[in-house]
Residue frames as a rotation matrix with the C-alpha (Angstrom) as fourth column:
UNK 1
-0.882 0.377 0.282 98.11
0.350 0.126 0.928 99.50
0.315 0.918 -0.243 116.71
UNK 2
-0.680 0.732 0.042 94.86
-0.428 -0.351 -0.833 101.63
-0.595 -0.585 0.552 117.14
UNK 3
-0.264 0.725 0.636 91.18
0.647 0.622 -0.441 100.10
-0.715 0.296 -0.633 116.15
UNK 4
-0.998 -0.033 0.058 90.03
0.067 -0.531 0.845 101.25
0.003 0.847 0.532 112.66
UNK 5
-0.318 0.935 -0.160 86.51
-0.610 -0.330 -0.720 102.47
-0.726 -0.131 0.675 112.11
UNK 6
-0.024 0.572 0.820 84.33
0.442 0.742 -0.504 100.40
-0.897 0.350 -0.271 110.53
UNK 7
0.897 0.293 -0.331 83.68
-0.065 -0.654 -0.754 103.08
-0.437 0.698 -0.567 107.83
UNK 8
0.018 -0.878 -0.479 88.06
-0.999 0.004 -0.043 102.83
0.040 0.479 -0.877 106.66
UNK 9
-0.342 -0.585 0.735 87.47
-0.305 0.809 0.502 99.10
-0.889 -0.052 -0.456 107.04
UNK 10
0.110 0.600 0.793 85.07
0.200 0.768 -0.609 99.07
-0.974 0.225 -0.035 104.84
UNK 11
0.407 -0.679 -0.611 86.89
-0.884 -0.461 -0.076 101.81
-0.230 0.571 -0.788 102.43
UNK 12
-0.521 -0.813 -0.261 89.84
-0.819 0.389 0.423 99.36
-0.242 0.434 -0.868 101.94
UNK 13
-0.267 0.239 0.934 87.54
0.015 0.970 -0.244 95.72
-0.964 -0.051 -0.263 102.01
UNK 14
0.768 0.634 0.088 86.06
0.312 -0.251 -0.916 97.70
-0.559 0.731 -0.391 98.79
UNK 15
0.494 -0.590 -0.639 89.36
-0.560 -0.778 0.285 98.83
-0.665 0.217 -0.715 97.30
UNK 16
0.850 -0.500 -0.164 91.59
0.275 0.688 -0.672 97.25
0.449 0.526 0.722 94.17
UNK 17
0.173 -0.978 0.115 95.66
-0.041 0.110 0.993 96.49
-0.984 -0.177 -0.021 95.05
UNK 18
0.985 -0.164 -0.060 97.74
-0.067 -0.040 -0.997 97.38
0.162 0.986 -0.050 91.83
UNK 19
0.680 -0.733 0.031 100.90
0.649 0.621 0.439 95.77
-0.341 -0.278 0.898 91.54
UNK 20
0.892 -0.379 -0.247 103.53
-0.440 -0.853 -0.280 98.96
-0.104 0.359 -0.928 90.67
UNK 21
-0.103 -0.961 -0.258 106.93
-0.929 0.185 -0.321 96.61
0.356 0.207 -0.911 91.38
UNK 22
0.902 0.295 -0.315 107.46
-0.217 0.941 0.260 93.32
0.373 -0.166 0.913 91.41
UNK 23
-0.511 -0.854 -0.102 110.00
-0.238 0.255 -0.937 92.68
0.826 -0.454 -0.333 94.34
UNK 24
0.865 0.357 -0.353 109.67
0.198 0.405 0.893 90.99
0.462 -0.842 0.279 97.98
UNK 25
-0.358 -0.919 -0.166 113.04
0.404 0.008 -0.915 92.14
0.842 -0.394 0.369 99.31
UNK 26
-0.991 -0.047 0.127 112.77
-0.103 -0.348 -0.932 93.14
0.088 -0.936 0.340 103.17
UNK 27
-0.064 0.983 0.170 109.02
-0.782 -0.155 0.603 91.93
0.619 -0.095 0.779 103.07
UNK 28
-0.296 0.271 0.916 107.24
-0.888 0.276 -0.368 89.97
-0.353 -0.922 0.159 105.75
UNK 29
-0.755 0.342 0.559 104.97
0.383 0.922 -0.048 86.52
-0.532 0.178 -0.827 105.02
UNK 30
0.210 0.888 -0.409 101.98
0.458 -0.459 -0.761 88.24
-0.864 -0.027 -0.503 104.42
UNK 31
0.325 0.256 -0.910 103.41
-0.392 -0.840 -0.376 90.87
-0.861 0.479 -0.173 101.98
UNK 32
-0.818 -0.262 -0.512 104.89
-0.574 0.435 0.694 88.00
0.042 0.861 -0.506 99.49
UNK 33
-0.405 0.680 0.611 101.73
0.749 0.630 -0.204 86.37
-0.524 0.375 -0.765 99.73
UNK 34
0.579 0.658 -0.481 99.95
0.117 -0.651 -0.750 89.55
-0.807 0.379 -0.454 98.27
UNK 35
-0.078 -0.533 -0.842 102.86
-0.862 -0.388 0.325 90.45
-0.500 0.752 -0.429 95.76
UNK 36
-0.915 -0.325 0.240 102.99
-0.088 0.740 0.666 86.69
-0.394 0.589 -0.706 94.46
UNK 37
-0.342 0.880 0.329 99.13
0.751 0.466 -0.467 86.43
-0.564 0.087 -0.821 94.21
UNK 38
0.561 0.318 -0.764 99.18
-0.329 -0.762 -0.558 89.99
-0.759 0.565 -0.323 91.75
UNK 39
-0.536 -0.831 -0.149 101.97
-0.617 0.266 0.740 88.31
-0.576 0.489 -0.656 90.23
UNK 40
-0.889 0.116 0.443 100.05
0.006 0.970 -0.242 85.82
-0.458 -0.213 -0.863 89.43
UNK 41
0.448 0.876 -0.179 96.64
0.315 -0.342 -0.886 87.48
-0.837 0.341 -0.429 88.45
UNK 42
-0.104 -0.653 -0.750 99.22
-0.584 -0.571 0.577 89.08
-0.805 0.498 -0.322 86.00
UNK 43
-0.890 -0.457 0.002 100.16
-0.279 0.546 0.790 86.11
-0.362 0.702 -0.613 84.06
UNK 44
-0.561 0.613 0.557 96.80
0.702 0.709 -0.074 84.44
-0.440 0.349 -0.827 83.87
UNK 45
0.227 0.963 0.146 94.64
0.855 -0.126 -0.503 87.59
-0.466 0.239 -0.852 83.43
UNK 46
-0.111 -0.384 0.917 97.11
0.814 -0.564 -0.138 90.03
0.570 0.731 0.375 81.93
UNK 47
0.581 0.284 0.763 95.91
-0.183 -0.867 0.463 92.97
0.793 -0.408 -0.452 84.71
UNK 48
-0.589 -0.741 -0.324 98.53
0.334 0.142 -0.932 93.58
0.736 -0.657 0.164 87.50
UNK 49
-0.582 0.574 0.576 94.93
-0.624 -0.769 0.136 94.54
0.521 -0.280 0.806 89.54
UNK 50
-0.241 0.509 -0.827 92.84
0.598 0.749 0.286 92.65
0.765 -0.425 -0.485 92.16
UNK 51
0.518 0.557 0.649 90.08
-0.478 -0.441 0.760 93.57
0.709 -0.704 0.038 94.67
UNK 52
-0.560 -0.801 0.211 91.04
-0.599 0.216 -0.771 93.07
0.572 -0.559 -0.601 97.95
UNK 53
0.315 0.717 0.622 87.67
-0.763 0.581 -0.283 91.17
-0.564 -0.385 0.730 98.98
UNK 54
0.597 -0.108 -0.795 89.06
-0.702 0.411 -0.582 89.15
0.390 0.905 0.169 96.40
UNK 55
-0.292 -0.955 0.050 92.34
-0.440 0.088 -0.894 88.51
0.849 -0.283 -0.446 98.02
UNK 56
-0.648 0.165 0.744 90.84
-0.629 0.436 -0.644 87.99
-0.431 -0.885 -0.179 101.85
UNK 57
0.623 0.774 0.114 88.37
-0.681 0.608 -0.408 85.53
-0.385 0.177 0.906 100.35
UNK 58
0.092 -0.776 -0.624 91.81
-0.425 0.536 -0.730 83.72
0.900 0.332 -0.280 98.23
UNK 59
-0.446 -0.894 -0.033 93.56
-0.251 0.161 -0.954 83.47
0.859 -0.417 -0.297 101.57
UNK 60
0.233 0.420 -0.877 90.62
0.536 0.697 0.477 82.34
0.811 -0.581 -0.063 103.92
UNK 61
-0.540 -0.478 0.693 91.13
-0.146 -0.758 -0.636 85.66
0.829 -0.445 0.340 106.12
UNK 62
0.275 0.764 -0.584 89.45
0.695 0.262 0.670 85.64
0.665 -0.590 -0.459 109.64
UNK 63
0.788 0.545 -0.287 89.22
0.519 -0.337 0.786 87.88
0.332 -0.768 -0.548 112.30
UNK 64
0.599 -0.659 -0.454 93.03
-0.071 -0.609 0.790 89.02
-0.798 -0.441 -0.412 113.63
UNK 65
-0.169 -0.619 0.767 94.59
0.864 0.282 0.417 87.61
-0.474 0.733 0.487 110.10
UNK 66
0.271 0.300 0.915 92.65
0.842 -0.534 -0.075 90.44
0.466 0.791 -0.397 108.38
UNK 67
0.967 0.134 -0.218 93.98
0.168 -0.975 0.147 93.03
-0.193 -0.179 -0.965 110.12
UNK 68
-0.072 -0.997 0.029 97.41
-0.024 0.031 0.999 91.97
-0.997 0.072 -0.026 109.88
UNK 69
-0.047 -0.321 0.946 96.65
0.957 0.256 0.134 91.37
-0.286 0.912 0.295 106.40
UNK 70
0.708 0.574 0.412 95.07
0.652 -0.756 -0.066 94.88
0.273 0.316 -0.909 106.09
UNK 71
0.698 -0.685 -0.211 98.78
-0.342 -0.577 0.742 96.47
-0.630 -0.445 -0.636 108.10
UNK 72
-0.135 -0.744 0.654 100.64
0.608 0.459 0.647 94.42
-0.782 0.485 0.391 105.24
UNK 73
0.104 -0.119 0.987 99.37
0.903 -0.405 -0.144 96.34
0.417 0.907 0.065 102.24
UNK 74
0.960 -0.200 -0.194 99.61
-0.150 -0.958 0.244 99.64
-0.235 -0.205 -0.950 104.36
UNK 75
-0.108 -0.955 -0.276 103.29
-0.076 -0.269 0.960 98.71
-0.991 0.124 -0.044 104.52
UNK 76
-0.176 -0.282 0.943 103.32
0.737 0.597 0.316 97.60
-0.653 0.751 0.103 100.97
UNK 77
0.320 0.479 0.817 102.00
0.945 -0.105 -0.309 100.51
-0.062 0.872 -0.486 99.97
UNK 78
0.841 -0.475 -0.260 104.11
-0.362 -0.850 0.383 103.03
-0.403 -0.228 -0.886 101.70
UNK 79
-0.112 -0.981 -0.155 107.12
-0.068 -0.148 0.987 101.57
-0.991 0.121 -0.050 100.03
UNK 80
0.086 0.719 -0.689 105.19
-0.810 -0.352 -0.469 101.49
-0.580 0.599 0.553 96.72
UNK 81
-0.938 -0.259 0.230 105.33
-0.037 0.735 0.677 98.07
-0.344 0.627 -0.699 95.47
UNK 82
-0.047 0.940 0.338 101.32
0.999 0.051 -0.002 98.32
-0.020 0.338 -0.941 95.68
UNK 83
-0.707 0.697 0.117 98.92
-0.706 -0.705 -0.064 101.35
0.038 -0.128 0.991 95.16
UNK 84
-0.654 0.694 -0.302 95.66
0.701 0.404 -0.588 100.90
-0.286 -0.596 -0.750 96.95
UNK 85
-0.945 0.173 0.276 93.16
0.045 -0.770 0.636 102.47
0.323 0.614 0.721 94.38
């Protein structure tokens, strides 16, 4: 894993997660917490959409969690369950 620049962390810390499919098959811990918690914004707020400062502030991120969280939506988003707008 190489160190991201500050400048792409802050890119994504500023970015919305849009839910595109709603599956968890072959996913990690991490990526069903993110898919249940859009799932979720769904029902209550009707928008399959959520900042991701949003999200690391939900889940009480810190220091090595956020990066792993930040390598979960990459995966999540290369198999398109999310788009990272």
């Amino acid at each position: 894993m190489a160190r991201r620049s500050k400048k792409e962390t802050q890119k994504m810390f500023k970015a919305i997660a849009v839910l595109l499919r709603n599956t968890t098959w072959k996913c990690g811990r991490i990526e069903r917490l993110v898919v249940g918690y859009l799932q979720n914004h769904l029902r209550r707020q009707g928008k399959p959409r959520s900042s991701i400062k949003d999200m690391i502030q939900h889940f009480k991120l810190q220091g090595k969690q956020k990066s792993e969280f930040y390598d979960a939506l990459r995966r999540l988003e290369k198999r398109r369950i999310i788009k990272i707008e």
